[in-house]
PDBQT receptor file of N, H, CA, C and O in Angstrom, charges set to zero:
ATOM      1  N   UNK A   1     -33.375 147.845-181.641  1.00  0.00    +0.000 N 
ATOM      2  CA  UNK A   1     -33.905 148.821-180.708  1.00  0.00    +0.000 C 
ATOM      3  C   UNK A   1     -32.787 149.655-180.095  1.00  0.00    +0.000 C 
ATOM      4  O   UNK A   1     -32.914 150.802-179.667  1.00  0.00    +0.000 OA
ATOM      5  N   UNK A   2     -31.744 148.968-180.111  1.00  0.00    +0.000 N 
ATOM      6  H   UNK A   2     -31.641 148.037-180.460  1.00  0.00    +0.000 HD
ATOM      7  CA  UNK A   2     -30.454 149.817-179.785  1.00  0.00    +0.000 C 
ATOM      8  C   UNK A   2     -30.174 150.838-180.109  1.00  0.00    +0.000 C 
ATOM      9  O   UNK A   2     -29.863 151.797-179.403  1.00  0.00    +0.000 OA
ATOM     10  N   UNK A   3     -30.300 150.713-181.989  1.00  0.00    +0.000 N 
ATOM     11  H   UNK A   3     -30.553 149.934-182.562  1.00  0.00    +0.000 HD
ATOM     12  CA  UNK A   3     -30.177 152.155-182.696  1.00  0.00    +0.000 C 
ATOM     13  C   UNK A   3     -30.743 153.604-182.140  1.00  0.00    +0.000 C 
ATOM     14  O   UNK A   3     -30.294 154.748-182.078  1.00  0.00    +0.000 OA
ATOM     15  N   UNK A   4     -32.012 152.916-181.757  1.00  0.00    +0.000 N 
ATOM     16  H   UNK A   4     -32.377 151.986-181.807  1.00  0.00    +0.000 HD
ATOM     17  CA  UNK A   4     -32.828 153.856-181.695  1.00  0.00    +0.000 C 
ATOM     18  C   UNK A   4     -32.809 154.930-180.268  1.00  0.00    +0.000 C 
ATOM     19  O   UNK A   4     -33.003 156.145-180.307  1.00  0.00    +0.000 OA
ATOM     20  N   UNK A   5     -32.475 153.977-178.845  1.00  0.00    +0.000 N 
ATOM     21  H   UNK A   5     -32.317 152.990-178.813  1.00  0.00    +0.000 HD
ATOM     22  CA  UNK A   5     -32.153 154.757-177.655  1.00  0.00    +0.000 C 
ATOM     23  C   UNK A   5     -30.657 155.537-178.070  1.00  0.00    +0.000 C 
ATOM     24  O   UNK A   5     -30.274 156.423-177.306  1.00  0.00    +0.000 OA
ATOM     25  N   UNK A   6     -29.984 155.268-179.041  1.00  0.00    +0.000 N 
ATOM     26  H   UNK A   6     -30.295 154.548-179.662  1.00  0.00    +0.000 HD
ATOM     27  CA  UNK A   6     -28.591 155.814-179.350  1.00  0.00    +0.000 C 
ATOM     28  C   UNK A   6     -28.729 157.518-179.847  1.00  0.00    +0.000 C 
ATOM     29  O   UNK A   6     -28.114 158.531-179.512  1.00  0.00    +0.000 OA
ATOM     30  N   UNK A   7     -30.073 157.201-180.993  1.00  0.00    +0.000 N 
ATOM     31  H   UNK A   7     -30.572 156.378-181.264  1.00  0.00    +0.000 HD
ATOM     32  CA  UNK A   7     -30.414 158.353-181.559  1.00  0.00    +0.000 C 
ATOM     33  C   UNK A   7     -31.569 159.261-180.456  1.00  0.00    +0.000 C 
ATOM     34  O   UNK A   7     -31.992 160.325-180.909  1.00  0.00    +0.000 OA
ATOM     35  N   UNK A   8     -31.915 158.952-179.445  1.00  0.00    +0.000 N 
ATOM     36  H   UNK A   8     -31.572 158.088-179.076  1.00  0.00    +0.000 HD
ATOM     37  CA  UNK A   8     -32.693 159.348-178.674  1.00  0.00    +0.000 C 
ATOM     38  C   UNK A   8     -31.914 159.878-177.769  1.00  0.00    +0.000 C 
ATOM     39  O   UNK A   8     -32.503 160.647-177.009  1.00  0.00    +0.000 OA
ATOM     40  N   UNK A   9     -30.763 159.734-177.577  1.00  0.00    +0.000 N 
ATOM     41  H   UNK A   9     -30.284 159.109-178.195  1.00  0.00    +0.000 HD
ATOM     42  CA  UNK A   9     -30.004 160.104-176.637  1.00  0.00    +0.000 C 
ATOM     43  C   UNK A   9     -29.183 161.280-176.878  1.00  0.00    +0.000 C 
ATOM     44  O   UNK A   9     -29.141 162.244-176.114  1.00  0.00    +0.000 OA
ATOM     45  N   UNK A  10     -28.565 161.176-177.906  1.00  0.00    +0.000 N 
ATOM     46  H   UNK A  10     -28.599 160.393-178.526  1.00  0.00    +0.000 HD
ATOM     47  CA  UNK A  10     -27.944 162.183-179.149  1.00  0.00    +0.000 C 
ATOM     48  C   UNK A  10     -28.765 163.393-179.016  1.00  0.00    +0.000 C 
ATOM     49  O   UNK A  10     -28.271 164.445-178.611  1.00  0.00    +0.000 OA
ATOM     50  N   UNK A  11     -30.154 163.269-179.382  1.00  0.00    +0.000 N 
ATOM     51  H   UNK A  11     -30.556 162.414-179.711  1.00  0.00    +0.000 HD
ATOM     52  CA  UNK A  11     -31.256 164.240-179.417  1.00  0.00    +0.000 C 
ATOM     53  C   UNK A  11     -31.650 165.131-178.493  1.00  0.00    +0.000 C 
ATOM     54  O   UNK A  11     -32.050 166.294-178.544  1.00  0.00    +0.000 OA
ATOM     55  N   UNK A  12     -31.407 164.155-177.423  1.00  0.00    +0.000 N 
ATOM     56  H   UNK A  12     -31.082 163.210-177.382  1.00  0.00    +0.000 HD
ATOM     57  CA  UNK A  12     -31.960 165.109-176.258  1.00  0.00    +0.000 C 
ATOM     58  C   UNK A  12     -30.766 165.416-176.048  1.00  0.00    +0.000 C 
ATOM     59  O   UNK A  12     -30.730 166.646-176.085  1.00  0.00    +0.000 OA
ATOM     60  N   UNK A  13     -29.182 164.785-175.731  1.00  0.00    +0.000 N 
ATOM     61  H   UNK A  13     -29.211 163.786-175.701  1.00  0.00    +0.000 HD
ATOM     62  CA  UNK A  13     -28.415 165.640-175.627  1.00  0.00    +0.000 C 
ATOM     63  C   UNK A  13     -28.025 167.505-176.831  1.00  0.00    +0.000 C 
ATOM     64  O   UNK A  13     -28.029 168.721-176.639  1.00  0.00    +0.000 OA
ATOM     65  N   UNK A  14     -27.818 166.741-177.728  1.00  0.00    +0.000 N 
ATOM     66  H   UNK A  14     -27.815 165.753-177.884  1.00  0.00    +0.000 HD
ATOM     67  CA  UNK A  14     -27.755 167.896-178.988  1.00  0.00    +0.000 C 
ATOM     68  C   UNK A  14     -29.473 169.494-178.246  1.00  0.00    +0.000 C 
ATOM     69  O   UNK A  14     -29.530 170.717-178.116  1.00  0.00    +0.000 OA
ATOM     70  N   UNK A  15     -30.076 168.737-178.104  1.00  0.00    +0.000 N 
ATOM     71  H   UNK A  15     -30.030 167.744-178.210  1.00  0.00    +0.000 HD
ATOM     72  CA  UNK A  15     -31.467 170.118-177.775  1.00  0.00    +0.000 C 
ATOM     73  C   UNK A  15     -31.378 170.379-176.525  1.00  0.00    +0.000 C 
ATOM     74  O   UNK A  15     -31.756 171.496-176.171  1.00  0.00    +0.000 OA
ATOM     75  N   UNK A  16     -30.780 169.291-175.350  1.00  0.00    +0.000 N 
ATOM     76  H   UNK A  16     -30.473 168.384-175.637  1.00  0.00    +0.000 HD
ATOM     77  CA  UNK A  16     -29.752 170.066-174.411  1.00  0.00    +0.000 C 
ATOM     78  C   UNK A  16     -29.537 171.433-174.734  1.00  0.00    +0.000 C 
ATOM     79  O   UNK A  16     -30.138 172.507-174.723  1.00  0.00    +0.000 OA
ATOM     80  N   UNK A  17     -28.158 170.828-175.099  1.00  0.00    +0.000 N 
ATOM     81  H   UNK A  17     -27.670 169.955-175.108  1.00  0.00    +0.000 HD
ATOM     82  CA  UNK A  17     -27.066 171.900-175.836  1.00  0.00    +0.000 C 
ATOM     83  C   UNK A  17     -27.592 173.408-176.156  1.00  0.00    +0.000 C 
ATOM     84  O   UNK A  17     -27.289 174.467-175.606  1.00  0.00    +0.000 OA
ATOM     85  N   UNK A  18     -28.405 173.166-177.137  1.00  0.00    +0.000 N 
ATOM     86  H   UNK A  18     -28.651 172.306-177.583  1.00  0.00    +0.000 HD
ATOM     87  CA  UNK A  18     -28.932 174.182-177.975  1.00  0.00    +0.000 C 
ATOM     88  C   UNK A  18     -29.562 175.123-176.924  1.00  0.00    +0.000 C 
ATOM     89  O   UNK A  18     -29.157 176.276-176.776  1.00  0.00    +0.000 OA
ATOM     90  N   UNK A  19     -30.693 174.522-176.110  1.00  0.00    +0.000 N 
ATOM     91  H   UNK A  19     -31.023 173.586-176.230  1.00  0.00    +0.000 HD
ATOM     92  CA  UNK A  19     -30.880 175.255-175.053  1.00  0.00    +0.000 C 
ATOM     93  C   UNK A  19     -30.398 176.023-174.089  1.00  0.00    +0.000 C 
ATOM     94  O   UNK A  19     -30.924 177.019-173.591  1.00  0.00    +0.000 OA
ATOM     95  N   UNK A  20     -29.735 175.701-173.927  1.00  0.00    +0.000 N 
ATOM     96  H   UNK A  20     -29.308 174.892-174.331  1.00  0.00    +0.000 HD
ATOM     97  CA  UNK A  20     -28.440 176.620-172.844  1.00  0.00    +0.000 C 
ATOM     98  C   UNK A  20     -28.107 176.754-173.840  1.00  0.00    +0.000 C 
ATOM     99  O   UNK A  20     -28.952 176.133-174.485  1.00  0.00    +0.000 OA
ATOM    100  N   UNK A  21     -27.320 177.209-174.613  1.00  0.00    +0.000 N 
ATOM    101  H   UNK A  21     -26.634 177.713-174.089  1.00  0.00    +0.000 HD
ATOM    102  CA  UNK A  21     -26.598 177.945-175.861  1.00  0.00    +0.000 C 
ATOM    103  C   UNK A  21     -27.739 179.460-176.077  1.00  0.00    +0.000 C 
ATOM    104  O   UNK A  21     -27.287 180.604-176.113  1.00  0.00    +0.000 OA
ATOM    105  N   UNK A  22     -28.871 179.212-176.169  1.00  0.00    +0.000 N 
ATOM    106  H   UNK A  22     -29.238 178.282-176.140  1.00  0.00    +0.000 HD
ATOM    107  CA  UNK A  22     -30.044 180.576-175.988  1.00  0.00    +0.000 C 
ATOM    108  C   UNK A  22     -30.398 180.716-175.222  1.00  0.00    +0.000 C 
ATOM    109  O   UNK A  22     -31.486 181.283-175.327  1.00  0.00    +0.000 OA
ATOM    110  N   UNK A  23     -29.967 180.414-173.781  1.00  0.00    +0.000 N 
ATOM    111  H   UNK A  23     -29.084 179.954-173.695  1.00  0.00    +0.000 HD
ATOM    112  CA  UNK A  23     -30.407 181.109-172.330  1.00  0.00    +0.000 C 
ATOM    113  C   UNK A  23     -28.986 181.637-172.362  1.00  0.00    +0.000 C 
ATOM    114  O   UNK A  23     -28.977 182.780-171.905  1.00  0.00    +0.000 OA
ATOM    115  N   UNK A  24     -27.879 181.259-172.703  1.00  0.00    +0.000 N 
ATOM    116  H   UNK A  24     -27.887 180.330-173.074  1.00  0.00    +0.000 HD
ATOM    117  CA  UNK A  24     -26.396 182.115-172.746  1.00  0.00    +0.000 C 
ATOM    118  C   UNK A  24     -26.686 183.346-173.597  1.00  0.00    +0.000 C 
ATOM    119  O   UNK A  24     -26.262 184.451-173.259  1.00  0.00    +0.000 OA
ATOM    120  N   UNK A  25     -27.279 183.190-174.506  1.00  0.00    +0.000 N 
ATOM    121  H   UNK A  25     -27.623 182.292-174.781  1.00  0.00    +0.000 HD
ATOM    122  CA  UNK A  25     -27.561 184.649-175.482  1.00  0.00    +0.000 C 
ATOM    123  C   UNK A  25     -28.383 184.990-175.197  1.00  0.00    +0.000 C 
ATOM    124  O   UNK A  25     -28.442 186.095-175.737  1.00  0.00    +0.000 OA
ATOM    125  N   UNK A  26     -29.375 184.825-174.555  1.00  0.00    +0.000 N 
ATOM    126  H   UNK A  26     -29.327 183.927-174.116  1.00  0.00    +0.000 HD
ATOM    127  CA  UNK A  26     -30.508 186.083-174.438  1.00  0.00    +0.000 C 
ATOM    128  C   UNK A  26     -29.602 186.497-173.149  1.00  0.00    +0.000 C 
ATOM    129  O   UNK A  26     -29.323 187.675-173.373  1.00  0.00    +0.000 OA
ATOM    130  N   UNK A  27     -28.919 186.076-171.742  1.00  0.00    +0.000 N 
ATOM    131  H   UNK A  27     -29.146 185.119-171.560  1.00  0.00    +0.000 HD
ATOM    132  CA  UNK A  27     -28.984 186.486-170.507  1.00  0.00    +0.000 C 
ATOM    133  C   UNK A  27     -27.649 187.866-171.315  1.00  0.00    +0.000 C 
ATOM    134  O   UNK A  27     -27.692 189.052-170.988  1.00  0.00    +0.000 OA
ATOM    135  N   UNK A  28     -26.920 187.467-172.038  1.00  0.00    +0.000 N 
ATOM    136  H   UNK A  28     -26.885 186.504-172.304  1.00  0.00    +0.000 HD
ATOM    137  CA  UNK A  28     -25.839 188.050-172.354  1.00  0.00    +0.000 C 
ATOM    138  C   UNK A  28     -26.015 189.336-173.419  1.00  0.00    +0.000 C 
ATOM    139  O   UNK A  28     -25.171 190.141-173.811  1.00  0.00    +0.000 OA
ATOM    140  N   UNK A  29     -27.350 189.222-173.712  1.00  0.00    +0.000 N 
ATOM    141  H   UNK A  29     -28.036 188.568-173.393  1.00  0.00    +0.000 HD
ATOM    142  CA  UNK A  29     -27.823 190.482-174.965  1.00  0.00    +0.000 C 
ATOM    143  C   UNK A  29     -27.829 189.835-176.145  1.00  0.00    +0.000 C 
ATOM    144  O   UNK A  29     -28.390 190.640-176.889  1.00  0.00    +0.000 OA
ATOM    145  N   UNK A  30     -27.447 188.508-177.034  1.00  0.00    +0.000 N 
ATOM    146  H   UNK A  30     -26.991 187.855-176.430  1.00  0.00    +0.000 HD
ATOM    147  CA  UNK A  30     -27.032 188.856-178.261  1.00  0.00    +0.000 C 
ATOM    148  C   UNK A  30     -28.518 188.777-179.015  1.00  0.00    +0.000 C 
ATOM    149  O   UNK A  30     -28.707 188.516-180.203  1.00  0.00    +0.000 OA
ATOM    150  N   UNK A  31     -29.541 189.081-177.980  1.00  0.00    +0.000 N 
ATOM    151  H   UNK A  31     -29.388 189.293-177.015  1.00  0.00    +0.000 HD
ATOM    152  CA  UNK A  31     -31.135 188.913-179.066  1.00  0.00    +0.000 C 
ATOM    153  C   UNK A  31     -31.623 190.512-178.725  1.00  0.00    +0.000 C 
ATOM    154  O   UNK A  31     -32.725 190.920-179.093  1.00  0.00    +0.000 OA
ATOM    155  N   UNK A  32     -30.908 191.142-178.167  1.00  0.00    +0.000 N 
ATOM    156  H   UNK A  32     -30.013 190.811-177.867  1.00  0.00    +0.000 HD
ATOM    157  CA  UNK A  32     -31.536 192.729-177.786  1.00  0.00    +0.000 C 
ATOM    158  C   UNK A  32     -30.174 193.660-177.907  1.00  0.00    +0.000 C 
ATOM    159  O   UNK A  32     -30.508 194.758-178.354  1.00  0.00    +0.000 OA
ATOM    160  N   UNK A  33     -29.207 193.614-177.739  1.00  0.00    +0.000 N 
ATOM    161  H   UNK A  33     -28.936 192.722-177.376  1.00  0.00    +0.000 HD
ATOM    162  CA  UNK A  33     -28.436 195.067-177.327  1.00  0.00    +0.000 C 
ATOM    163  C   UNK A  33     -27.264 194.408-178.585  1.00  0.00    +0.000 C 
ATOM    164  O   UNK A  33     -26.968 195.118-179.546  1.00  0.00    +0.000 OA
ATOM    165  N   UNK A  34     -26.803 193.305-178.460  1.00  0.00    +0.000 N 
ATOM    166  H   UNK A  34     -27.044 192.729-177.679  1.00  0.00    +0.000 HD
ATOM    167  CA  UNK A  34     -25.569 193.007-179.354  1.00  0.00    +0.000 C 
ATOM    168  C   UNK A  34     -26.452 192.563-180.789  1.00  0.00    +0.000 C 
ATOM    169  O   UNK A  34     -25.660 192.278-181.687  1.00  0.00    +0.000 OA
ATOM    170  N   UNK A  35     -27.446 192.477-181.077  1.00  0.00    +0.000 N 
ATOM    171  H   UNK A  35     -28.089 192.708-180.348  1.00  0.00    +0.000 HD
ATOM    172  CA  UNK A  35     -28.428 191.906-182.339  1.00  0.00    +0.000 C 
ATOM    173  C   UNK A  35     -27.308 191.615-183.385  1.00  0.00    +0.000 C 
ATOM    174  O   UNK A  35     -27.201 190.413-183.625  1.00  0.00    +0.000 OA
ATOM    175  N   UNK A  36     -26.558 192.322-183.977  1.00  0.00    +0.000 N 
ATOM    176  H   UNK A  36     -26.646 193.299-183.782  1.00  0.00    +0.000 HD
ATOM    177  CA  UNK A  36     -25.380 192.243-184.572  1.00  0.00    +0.000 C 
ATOM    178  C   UNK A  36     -24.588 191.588-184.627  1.00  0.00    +0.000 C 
ATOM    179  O   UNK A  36     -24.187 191.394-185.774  1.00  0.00    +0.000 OA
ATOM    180  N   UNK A  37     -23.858 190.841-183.507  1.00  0.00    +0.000 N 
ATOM    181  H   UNK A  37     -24.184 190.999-182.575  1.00  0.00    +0.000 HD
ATOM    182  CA  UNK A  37     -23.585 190.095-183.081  1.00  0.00    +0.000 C 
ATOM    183  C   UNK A  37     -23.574 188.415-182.843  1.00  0.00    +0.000 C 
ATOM    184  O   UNK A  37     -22.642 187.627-182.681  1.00  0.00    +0.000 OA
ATOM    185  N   UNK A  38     -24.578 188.291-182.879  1.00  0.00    +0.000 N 
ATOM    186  H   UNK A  38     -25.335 188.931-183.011  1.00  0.00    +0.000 HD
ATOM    187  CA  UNK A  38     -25.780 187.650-182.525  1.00  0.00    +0.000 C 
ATOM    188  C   UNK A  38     -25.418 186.284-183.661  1.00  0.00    +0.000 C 
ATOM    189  O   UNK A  38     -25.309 185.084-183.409  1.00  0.00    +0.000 OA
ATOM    190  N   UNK A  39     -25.318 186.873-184.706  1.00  0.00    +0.000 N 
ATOM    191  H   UNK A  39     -25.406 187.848-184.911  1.00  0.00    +0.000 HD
ATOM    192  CA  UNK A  39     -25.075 185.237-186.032  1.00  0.00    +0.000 C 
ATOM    193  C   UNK A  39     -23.578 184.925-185.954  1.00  0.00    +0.000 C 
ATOM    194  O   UNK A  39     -23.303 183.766-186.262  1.00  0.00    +0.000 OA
ATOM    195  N   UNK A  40     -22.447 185.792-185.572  1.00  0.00    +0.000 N 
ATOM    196  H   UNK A  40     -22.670 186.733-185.321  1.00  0.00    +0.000 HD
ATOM    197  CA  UNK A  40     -21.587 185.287-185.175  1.00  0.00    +0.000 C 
ATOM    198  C   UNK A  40     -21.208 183.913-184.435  1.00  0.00    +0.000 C 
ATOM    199  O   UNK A  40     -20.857 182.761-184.690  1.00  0.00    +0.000 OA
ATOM    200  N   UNK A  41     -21.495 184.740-183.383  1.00  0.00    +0.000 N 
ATOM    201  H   UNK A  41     -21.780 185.675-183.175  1.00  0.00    +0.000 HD
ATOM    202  CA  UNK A  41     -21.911 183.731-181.880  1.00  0.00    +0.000 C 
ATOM    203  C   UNK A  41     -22.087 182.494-181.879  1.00  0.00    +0.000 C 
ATOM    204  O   UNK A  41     -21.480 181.532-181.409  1.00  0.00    +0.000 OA
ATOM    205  N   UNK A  42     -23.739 182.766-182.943  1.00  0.00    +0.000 N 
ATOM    206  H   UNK A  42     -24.232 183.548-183.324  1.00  0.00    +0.000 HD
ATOM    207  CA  UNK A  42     -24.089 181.441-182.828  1.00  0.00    +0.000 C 
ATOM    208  C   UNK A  42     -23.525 180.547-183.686  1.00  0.00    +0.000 C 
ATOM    209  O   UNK A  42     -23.427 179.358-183.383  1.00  0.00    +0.000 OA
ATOM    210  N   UNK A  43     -23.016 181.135-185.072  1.00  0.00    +0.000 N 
ATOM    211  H   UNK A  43     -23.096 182.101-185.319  1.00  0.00    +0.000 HD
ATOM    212  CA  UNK A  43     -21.847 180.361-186.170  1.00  0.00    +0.000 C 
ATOM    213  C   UNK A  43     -21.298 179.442-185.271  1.00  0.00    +0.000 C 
ATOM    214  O   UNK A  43     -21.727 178.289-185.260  1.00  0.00    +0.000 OA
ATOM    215  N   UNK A  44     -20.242 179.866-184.377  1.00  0.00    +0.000 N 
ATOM    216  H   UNK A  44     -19.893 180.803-184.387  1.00  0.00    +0.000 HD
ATOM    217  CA  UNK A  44     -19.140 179.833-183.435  1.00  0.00    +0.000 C 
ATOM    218  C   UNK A  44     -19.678 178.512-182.689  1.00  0.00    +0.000 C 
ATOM    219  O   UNK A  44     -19.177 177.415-182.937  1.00  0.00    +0.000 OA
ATOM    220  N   UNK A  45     -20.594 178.652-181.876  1.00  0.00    +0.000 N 
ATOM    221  H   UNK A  45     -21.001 179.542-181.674  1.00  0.00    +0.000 HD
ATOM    222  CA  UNK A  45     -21.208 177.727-181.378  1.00  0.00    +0.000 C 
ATOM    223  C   UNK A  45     -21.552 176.612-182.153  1.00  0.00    +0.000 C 
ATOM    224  O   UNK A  45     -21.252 175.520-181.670  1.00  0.00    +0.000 OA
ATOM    225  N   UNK A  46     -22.183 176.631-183.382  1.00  0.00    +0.000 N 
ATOM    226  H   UNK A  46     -22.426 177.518-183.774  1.00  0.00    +0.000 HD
ATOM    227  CA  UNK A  46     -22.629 175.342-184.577  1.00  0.00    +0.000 C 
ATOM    228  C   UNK A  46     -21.330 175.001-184.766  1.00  0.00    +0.000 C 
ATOM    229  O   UNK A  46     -21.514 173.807-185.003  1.00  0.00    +0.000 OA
ATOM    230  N   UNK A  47     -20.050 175.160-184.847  1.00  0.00    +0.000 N 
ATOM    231  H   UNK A  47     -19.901 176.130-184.654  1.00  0.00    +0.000 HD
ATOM    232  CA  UNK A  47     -18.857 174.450-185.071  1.00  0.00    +0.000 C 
ATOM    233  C   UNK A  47     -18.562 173.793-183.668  1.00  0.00    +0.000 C 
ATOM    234  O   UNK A  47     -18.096 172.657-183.592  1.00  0.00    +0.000 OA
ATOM    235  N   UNK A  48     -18.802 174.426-182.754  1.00  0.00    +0.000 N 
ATOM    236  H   UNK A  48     -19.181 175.349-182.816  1.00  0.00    +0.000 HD
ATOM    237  CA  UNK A  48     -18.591 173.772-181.288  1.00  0.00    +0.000 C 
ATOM    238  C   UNK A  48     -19.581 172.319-181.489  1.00  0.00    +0.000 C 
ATOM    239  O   UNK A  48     -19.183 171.165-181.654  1.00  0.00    +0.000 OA
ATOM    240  N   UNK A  49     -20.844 172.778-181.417  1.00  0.00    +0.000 N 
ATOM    241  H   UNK A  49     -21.167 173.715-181.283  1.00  0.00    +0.000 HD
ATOM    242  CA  UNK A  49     -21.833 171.539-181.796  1.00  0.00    +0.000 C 
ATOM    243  C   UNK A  49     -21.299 170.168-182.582  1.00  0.00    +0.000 C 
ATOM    244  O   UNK A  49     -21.270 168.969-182.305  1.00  0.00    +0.000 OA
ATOM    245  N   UNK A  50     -20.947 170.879-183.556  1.00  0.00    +0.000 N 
ATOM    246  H   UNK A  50     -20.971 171.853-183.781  1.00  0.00    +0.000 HD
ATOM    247  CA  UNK A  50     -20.493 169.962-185.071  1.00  0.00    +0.000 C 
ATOM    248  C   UNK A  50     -19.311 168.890-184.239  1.00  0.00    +0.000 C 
ATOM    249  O   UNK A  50     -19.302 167.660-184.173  1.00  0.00    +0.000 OA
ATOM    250  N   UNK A  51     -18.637 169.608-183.829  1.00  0.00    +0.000 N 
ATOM    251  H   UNK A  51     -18.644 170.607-183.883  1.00  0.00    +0.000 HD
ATOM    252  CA  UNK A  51     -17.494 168.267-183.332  1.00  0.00    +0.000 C 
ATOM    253  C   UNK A  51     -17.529 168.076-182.692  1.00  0.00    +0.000 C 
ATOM    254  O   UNK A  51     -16.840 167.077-182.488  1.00  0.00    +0.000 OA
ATOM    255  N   UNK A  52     -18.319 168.646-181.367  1.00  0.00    +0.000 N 
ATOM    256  H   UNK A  52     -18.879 169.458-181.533  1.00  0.00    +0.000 HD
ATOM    257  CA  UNK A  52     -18.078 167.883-180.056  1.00  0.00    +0.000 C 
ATOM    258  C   UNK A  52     -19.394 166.874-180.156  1.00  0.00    +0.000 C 
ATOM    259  O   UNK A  52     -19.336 165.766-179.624  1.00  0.00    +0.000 OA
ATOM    260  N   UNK A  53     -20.321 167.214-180.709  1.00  0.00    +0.000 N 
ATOM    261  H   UNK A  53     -20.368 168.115-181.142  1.00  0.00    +0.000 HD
ATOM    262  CA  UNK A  53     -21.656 166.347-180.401  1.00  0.00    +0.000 C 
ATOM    263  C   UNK A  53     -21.988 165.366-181.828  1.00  0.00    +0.000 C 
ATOM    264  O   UNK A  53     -22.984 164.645-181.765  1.00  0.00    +0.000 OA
ATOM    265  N   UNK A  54     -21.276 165.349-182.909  1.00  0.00    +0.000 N 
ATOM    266  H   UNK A  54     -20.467 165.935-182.961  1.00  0.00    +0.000 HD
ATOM    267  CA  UNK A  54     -20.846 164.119-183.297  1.00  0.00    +0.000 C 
ATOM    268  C   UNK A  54     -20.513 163.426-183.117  1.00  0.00    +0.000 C 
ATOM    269  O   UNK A  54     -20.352 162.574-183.990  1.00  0.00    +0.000 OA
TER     270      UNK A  54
């Protein structure tokens, strides 16, 4: 049962994350004025993800 609050925890932290990561881009434009922009960003961020929340 251990496993499982481990991976439950991970989860909600990781969709945390993600969440504020798209209240940072919409408040900042990158879904309306920077659109362009926008897959950069979030690239940038999925490498942030990748190692810190592993």
């Amino acid at each position: 049962m251990k496993k499982f609050a481990i991976e439950i925890k991970w989860g909600i932290l990781f969709s945390v994350a993600t969440l504020v990561w798209m209240i940072i881009e919409n408040s900042i434009g990158l879904h309306d004025v920077y659109i362009g922009k926008q897959a950069r960003y979030t690239n940038l961020f999925g490498i942030v993800k990748a190692f810190f929340l592993e």
